[in-house]
Backbone as numpy.savetxt, mean C-alpha at the origin, in Angstrom:
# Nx Ny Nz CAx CAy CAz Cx Cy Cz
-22.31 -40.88 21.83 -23.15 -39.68 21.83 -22.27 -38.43 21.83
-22.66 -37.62 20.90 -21.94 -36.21 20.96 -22.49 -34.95 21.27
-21.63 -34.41 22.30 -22.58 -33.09 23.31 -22.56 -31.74 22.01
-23.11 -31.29 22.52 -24.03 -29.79 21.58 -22.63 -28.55 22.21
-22.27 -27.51 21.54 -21.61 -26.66 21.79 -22.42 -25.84 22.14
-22.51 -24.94 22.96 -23.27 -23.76 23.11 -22.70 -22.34 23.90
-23.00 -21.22 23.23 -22.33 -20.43 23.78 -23.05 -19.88 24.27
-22.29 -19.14 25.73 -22.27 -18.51 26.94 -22.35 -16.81 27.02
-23.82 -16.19 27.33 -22.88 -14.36 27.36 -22.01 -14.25 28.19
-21.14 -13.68 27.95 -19.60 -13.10 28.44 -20.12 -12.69 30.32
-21.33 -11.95 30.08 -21.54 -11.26 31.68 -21.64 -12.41 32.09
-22.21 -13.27 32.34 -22.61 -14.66 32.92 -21.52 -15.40 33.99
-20.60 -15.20 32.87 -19.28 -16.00 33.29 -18.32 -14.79 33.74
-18.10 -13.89 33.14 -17.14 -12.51 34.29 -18.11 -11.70 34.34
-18.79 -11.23 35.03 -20.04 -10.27 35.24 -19.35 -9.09 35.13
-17.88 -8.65 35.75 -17.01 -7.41 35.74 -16.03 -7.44 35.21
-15.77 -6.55 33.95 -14.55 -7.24 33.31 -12.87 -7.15 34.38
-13.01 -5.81 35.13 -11.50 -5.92 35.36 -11.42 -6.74 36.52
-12.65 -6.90 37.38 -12.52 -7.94 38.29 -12.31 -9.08 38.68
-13.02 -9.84 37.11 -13.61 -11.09 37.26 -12.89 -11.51 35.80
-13.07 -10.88 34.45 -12.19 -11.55 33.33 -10.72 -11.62 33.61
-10.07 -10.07 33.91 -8.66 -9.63 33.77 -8.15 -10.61 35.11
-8.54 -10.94 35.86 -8.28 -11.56 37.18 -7.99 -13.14 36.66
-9.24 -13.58 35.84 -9.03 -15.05 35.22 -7.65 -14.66 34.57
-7.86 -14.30 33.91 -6.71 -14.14 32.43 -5.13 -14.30 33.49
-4.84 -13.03 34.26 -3.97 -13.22 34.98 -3.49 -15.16 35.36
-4.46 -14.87 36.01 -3.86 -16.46 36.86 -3.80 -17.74 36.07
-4.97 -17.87 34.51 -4.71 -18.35 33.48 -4.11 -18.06 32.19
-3.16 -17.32 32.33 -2.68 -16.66 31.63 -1.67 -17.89 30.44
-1.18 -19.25 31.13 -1.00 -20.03 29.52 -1.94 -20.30 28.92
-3.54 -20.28 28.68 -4.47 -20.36 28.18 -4.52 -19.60 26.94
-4.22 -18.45 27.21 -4.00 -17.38 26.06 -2.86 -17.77 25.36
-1.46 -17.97 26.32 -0.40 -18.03 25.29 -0.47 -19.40 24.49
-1.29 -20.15 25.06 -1.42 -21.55 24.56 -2.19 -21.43 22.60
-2.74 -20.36 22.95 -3.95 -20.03 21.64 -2.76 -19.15 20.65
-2.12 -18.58 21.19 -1.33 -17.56 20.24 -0.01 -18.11 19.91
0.19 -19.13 20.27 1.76 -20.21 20.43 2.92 -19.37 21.01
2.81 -18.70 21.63 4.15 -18.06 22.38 3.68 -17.76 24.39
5.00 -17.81 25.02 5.15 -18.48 25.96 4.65 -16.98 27.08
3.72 -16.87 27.51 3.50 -16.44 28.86 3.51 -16.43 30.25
4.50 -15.70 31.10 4.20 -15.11 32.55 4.23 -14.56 33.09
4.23 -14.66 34.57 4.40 -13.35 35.42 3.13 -12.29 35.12
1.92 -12.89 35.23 1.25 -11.56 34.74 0.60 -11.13 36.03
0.59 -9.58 35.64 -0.28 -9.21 36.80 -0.94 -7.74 36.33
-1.85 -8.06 37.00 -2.91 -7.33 36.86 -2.86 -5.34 36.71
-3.60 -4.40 36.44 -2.99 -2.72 36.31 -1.70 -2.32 36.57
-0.88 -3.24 35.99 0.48 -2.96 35.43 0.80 -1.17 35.02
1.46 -0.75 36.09 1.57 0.79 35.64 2.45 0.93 34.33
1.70 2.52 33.31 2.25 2.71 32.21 2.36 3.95 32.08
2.92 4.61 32.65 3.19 5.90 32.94 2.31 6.77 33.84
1.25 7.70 33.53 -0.01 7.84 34.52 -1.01 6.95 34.33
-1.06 5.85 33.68 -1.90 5.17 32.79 -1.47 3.53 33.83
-2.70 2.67 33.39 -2.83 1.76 34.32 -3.27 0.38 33.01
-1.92 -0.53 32.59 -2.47 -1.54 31.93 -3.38 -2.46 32.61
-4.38 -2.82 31.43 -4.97 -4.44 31.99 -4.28 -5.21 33.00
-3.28 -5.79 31.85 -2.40 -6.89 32.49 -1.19 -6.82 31.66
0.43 -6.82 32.08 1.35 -7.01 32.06 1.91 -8.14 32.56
2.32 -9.42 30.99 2.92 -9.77 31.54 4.55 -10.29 30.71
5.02 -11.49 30.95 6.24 -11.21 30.03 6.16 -12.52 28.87
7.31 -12.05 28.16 7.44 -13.39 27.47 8.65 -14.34 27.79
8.91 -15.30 26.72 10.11 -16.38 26.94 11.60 -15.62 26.97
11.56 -14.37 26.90 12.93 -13.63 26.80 13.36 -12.41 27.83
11.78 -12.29 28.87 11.67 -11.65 29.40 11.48 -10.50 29.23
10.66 -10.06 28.38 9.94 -8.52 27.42 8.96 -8.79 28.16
8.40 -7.28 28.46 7.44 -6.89 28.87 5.87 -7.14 27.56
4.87 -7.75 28.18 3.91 -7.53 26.88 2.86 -7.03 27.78
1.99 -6.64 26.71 0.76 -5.87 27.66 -0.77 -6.26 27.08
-1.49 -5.96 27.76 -2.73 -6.86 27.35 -3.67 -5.84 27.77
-4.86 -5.17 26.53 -6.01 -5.34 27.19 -7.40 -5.70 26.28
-7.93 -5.42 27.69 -9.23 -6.49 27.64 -10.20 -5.72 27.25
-11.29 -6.56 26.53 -12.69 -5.60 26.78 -13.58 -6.80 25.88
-14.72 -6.77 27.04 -15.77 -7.91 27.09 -17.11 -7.37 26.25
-16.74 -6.78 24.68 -17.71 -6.29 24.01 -16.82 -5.85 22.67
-17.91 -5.08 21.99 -17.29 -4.57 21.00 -16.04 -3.53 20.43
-15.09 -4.26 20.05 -14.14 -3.01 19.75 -14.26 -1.64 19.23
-13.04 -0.72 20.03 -13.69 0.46 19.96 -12.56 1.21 19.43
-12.48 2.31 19.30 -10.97 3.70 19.22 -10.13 3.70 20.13
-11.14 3.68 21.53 -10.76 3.98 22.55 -9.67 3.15 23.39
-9.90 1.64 23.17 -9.37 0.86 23.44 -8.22 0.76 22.69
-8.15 0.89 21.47 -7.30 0.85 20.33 -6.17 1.70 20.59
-6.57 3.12 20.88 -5.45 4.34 21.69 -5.01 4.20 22.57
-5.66 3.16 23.90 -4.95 2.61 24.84 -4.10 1.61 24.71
-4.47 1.14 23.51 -3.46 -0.18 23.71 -2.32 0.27 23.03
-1.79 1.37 22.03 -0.74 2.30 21.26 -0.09 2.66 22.78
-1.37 3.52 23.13 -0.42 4.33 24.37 0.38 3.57 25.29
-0.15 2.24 25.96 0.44 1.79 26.84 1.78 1.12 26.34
1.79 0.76 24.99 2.64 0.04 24.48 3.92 1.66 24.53
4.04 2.38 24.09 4.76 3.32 23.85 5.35 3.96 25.65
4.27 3.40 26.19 4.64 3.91 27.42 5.97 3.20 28.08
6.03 1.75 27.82 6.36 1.14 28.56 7.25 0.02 27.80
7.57 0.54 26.20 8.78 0.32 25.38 8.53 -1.27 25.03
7.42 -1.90 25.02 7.27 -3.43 25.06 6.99 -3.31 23.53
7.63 -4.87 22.96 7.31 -4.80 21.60 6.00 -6.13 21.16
5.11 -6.17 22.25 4.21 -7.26 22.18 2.75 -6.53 22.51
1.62 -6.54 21.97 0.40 -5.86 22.57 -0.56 -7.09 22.20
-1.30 -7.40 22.97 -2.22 -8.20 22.63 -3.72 -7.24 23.17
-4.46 -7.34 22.38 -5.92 -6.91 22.78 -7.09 -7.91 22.35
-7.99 -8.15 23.82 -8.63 -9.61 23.70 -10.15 -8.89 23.61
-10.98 -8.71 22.52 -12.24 -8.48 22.37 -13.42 -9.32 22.26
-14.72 -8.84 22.72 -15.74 -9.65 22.44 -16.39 -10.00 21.11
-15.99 -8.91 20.33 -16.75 -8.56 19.05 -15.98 -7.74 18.15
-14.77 -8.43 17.53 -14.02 -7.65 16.89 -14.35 -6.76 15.41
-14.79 -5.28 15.20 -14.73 -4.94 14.18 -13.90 -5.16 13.04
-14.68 -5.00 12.33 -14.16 -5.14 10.66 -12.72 -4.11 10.46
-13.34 -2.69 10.71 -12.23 -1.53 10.55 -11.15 -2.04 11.60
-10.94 -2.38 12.95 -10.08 -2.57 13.57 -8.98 -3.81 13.55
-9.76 -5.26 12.85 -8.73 -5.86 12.21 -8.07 -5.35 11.20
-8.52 -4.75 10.20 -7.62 -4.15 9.37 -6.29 -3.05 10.07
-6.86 -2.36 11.19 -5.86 -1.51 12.15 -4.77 -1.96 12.08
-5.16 -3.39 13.44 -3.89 -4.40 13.63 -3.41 -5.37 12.16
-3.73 -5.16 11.61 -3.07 -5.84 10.17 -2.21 -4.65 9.80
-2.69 -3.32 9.86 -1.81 -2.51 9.11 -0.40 -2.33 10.21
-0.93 -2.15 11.08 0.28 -2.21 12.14 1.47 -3.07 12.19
1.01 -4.42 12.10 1.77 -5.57 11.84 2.67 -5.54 10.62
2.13 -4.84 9.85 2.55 -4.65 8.06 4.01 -3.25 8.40
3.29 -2.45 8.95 4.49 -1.38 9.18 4.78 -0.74 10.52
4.85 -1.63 11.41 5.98 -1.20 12.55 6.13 -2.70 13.42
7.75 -1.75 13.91 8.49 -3.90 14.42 7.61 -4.39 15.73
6.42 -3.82 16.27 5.51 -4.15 17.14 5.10 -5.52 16.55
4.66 -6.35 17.41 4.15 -7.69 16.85 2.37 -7.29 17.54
1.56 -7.22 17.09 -0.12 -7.11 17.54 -0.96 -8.33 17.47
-1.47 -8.69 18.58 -2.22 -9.53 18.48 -4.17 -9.07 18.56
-5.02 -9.64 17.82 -6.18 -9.36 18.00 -6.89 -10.55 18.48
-7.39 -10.71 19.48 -8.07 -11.95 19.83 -9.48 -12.04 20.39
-10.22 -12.73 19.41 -11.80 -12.78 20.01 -12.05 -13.64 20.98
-12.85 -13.33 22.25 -12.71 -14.20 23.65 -14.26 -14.65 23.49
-14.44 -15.91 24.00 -16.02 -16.31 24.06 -15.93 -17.17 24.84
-17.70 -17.51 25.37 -17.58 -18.72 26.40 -18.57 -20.46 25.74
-17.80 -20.67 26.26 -18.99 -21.93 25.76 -18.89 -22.88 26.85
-20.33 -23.92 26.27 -20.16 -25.13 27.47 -21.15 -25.92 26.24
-20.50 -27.17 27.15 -21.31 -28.70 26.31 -22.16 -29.03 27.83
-23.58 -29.35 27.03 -24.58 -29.86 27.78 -24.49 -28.66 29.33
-24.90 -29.83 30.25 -24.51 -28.54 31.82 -23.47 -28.21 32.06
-22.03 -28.36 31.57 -20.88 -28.27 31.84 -20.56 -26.99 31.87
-19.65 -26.63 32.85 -19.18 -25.49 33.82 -18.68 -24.73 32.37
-19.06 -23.55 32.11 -18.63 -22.25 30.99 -17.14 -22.60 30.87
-16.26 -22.39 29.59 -14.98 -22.83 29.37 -14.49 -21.28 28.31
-13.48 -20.69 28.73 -12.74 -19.96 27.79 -12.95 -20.41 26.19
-13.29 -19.52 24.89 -12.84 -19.78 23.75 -12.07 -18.68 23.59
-11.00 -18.46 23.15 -9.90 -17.47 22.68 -9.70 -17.97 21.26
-9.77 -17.00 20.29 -9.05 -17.13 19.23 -8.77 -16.43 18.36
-7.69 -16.30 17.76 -6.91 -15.21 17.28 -7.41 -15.10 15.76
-7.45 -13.63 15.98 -8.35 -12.86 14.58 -7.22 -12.32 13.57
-5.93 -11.78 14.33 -5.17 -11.04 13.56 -3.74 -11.03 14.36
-2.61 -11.97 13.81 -1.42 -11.94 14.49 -0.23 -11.80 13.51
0.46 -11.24 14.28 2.09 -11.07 13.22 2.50 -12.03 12.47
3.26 -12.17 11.29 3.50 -12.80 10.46 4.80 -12.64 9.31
5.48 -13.45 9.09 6.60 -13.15 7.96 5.77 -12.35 6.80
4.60 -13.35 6.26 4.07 -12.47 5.18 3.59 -11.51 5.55
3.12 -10.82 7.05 2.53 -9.42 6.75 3.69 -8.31 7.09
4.89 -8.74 7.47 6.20 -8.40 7.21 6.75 -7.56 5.67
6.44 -8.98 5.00 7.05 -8.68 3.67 6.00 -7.70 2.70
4.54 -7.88 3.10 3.76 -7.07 2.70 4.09 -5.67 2.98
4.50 -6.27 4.36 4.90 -4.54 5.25 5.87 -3.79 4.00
7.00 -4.04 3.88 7.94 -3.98 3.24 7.66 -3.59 1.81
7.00 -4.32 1.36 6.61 -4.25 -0.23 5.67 -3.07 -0.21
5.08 -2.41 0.89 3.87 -1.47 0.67 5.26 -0.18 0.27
5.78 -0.32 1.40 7.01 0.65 1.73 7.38 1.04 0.96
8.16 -0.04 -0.19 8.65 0.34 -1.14 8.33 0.81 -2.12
6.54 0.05 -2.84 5.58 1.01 -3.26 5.63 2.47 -3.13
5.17 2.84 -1.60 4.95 4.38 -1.38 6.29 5.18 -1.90
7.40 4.46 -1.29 8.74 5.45 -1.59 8.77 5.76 -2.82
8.40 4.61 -4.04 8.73 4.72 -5.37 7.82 5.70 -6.11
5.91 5.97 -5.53 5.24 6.75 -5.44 5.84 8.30 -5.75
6.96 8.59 -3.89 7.12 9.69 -3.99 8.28 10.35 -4.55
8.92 9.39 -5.00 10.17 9.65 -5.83 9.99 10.44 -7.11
8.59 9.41 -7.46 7.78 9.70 -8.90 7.65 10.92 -9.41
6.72 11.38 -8.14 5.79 12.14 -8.29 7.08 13.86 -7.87
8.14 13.36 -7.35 9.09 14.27 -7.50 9.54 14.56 -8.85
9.69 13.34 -9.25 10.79 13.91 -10.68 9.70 14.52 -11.25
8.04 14.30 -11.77 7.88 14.61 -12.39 7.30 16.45 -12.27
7.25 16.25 -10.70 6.99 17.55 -10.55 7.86 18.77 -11.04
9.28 18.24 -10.83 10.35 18.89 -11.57 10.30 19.24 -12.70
9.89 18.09 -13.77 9.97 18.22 -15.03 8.68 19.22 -15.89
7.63 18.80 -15.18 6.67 19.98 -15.18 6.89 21.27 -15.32
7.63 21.39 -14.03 8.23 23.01 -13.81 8.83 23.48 -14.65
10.07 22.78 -15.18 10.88 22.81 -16.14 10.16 23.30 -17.87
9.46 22.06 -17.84 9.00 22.23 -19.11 7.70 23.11 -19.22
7.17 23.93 -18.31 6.22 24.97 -18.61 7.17 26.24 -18.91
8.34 26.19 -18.90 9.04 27.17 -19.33 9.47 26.91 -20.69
9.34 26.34 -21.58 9.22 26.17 -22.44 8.30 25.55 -23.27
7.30 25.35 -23.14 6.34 24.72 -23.93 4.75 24.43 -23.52
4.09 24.51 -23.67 2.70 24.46 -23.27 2.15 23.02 -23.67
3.07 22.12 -23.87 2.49 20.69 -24.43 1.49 20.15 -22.92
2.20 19.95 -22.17 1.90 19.70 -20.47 1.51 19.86 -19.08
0.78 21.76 -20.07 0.75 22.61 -18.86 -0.87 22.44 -18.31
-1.53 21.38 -18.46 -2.79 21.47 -18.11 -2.89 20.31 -16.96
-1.74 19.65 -17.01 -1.77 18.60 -16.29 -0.72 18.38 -14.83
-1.00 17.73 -13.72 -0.31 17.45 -12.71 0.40 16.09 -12.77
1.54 16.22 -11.62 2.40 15.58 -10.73 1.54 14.10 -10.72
2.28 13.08 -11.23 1.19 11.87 -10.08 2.31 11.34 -9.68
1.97 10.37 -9.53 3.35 8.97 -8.80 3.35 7.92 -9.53
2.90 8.10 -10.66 3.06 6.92 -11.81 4.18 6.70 -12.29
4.51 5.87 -13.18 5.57 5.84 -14.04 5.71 6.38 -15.72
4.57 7.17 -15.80 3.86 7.89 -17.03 3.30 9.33 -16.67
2.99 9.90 -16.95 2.36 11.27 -17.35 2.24 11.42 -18.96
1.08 12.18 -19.17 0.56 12.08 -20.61 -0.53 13.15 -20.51
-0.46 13.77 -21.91 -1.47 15.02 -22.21 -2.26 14.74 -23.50
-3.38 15.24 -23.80 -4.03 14.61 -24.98 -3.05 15.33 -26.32
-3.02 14.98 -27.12 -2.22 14.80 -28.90 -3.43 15.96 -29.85
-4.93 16.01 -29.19 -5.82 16.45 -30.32 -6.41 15.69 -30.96
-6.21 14.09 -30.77 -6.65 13.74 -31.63 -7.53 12.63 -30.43
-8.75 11.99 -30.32 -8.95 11.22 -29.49 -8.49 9.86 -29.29
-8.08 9.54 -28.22 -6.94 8.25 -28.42 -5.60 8.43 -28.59
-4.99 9.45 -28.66 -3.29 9.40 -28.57 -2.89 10.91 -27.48
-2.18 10.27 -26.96 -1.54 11.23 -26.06 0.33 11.25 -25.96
0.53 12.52 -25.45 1.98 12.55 -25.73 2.14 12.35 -24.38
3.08 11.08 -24.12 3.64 10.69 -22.61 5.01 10.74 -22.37
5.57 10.82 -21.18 6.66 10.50 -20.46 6.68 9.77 -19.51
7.78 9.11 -19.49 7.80 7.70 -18.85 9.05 7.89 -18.10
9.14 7.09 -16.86 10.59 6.85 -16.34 10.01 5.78 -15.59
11.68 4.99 -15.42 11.74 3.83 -14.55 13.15 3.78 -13.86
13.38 3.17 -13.01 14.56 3.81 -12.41 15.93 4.03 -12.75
15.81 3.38 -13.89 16.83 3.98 -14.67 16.75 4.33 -15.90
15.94 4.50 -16.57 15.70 4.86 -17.92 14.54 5.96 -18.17
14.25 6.39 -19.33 13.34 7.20 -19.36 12.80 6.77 -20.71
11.86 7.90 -21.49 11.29 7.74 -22.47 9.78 8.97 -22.68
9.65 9.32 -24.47 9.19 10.20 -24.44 8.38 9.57 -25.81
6.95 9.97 -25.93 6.68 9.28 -26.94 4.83 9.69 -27.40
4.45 9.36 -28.30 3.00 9.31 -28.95 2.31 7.95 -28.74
1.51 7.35 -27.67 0.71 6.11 -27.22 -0.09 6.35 -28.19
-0.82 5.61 -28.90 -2.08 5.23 -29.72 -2.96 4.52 -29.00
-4.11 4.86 -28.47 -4.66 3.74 -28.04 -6.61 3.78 -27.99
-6.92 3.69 -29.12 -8.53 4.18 -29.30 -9.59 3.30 -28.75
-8.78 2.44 -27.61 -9.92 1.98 -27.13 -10.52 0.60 -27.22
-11.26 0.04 -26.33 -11.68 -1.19 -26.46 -12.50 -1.28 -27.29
-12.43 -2.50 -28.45 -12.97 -2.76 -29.70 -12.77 -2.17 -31.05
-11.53 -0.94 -30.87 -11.33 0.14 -32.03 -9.58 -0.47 -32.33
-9.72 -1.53 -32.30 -8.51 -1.70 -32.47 -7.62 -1.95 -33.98
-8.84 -1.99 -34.97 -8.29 -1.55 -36.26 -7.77 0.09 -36.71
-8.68 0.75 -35.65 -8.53 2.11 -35.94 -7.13 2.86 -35.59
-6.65 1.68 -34.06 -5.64 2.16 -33.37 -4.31 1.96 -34.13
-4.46 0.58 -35.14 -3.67 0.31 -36.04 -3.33 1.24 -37.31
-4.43 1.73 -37.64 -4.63 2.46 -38.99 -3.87 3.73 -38.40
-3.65 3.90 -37.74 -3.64 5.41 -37.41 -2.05 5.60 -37.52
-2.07 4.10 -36.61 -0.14 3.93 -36.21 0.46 3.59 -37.62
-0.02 3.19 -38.70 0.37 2.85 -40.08 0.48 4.29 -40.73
-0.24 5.07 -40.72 -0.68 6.13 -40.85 0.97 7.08 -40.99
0.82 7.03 -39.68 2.12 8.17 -39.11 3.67 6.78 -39.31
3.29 6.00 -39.54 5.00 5.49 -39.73 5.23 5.36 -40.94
3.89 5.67 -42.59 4.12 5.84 -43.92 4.83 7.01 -43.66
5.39 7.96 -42.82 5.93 9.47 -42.88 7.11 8.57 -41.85
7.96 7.80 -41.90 8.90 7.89 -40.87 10.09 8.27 -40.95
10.53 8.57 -42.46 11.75 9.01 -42.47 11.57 10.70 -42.97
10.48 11.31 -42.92 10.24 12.76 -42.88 10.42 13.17 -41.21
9.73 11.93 -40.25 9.36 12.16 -39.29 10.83 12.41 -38.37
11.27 11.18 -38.89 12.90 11.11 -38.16 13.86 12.13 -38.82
13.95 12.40 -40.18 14.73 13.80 -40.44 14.15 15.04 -39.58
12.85 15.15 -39.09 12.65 16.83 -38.72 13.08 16.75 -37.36
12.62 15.23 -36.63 13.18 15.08 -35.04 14.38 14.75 -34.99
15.40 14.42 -36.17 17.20 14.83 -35.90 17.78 13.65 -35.53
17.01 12.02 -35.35 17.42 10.97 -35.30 16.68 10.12 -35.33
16.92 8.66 -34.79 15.93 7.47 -34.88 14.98 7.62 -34.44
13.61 7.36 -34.64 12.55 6.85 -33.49 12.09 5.58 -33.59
11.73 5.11 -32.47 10.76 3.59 -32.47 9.80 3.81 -32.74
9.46 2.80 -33.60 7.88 2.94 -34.03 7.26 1.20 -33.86
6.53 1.26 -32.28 6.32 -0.03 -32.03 5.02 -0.50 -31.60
4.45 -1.68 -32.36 3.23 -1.80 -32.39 2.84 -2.44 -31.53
3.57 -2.40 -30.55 3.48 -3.09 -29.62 2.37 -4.64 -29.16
3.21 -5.40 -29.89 2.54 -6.43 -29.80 1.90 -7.12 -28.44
0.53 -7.58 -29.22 -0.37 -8.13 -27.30 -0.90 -7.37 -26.53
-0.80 -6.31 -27.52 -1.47 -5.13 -26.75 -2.53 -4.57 -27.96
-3.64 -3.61 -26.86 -4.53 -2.90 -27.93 -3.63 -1.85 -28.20
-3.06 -1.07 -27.98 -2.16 -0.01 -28.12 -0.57 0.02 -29.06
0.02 1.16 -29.77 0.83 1.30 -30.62 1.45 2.92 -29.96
3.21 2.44 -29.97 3.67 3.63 -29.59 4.58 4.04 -30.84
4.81 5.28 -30.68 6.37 6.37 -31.06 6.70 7.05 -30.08
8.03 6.58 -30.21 8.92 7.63 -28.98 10.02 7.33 -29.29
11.30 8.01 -28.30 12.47 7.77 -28.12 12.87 7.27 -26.56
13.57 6.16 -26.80 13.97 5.96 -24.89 15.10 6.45 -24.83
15.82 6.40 -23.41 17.11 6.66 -22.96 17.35 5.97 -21.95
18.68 5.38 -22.59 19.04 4.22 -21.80 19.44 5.12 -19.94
19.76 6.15 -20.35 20.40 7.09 -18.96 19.13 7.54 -18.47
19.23 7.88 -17.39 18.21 8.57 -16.47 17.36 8.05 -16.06
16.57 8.31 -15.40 15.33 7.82 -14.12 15.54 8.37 -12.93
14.34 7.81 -12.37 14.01 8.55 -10.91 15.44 7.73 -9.67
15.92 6.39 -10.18 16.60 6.36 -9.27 17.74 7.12 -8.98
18.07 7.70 -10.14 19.68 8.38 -10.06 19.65 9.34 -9.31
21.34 9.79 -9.26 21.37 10.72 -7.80 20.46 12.23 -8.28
19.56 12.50 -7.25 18.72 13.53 -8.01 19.34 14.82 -8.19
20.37 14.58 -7.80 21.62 16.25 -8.66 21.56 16.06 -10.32
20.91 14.99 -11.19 20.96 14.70 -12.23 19.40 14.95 -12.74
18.96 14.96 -12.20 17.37 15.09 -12.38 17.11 16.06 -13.59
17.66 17.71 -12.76 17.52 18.66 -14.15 18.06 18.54 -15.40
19.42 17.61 -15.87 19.49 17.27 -16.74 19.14 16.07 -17.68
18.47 15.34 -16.95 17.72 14.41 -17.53 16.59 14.59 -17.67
15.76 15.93 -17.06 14.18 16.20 -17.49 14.50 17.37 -18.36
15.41 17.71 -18.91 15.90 19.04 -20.09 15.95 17.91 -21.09
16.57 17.18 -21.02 16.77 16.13 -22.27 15.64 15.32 -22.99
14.73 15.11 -21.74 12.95 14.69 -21.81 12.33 15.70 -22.53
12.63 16.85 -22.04 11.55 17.93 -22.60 12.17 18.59 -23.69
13.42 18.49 -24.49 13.78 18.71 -25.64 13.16 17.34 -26.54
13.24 16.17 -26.39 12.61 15.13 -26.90 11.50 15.21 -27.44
10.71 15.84 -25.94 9.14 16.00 -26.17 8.67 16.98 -27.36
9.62 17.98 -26.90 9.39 19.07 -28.03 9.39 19.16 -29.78
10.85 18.56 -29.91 11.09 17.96 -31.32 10.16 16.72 -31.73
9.64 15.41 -31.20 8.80 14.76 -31.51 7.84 15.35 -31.83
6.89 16.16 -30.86 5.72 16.69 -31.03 5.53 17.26 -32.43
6.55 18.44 -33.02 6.84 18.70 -34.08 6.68 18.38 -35.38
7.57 17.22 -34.69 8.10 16.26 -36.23 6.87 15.31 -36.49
5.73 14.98 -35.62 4.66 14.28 -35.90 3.52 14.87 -36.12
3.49 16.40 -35.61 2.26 17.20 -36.03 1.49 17.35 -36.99
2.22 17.28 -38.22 1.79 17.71 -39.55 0.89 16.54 -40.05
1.10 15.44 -39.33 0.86 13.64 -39.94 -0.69 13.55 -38.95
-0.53 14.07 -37.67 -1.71 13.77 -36.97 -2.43 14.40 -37.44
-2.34 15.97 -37.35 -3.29 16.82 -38.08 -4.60 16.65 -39.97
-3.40 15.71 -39.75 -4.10 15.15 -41.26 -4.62 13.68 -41.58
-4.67 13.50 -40.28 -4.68 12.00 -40.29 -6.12 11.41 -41.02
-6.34 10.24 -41.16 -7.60 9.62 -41.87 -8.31 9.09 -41.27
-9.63 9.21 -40.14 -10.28 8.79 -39.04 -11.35 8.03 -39.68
């Protein structure tokens, strides 16, 4: 015969949380570490944290301070700021917070936390249960705990954002730069892409700039769109029947690539030199060299778009 699970309200079994839960937890305190696989003791109860008074403090297998708190309901801000604060108070790199009813927004909190700072966070939902009449029993179980992968996520976001603002530097530069000479770009902003692009006049092609961390590139995208993809072709056939008018007025080679596997067809010129990684004392001369590019292309392809066959 197999007994029925049934769960317990929380008041039932600790009627007061700091009296009656935080008091259990204390004195059962491998119960918890048993659920989270790392080693707990010494805990005791309003563990001072500067003017501030933890749950419970207790340590781990290395003898670090960790800190714990509790709350026998739904997660809140409030709790959330206490559990930052006390941790900062009291230099521990372990926080565990044990809830009744963990929000949606607040696992994501402790996920982001875990992702970017060397704090390890634990989120743990507490419940009671019992089989048949049997005496109420702890359920603990962990909603949101540290991890290599939310480490490397951590890491990978990082490097994302940095590469973001690197981006969105050079191109702010080059902007600047090139509204002093030319009005090709001046309607448009800074992003953190690896592109910036202004419309051509014609719908479907835009004149872009590109960098990657070490290279750059300046060029005419074709791209008319999902299902217009004969048109996007015709157009790019179009302007490369003019390619050696095109390449005498712009003063050297260009690529003219149809970029296969794609709906889209470019012209441009790359450069093997420059990008956002280089030392940025190089920056202004590698976005002068972009925006002379830009300039002479634009030029040398004008006469071909303007007349093009839609």
């Amino acid at each position: 015969m197999v007994g029925r699970l049934e769960r317990v309200p929380l008041r039932e079994v600790w009627q007061h949380e700091a009296l009656d839960f935080t008091r259990w937890l204390r004195d059962d305190i491998d119960v918890l570490g048993e659920t989270l696989g790392i080693t707990l003791s010494d805990a005791e109860c309003e563990g001072p944290a500067g003017d501030f008074n933890v749950d419970i403090i207790a340590q781990d297998e290395d003898g670090n301070p960790v800190i714990i708190e509790n709350q026998l309901e739904k997660s809140d801000h409030d709790h959330l700021g206490k559990l930052i604060t006390y941790l900062t108070a009291i230099e521990a790199h372990t926080a565990l917070w044990i809830v009744a009813d963990p929000r949606p927004e607040h696992v994501r909190a402790i996920t982001w936390l875990n992702e970017f700072s060397p704090v390890a966070f634990y989120l743990v939902k507490v419940e009671a249960v019992r089989i048949g009449e049997s005496e109420p029993a702890p359920l603990l179980t962990l909603i949101v705990g540290p991890s290599e992968e939310a480490r490397q996520a951590g890491e990978a976001k990082k490097g994302m954002a940095e590469r973001y603002g690197i981006r969105k530097a050079f191109w702010t530069g080059l902007l600047e730069r090139a509204g002093q000479r030319t009005s090709l770009h001046s309607t448009i902003s800074p992003q953190p892409s690896g592109w910036i692009w202004a419309g051509a006049g014609v719908r479907g092609l835009s004149l872009n700039y590109g960098i990657k961390q070490h290279a750059a590139s300046v060029g005419l995208y074709i791209d008319r769109g999902k299902g217009e993809d004969e048109q996007t072709e015709s157009i790019f056939r179009q302007l490369e029947a003019h390619q050696s008018e095109v390449e005498a007025t712009y003063g050297g080679p260009v690529n003219w690539d149809p970029l296969e596997g794609k709906r889209a067809c470019w012209v441009g010129v790359q450069f093997s030199r420059g990008g956002y990684r280089d030392d940025e004392e190089t920056w202004p001369e590698i976005q002068d060299e972009m925006i002379e590019a830009m300039i002479k292309l634009e030029k040398a392809l004008r006469p071909y778009i303007d007349t093009l066959e839609l």
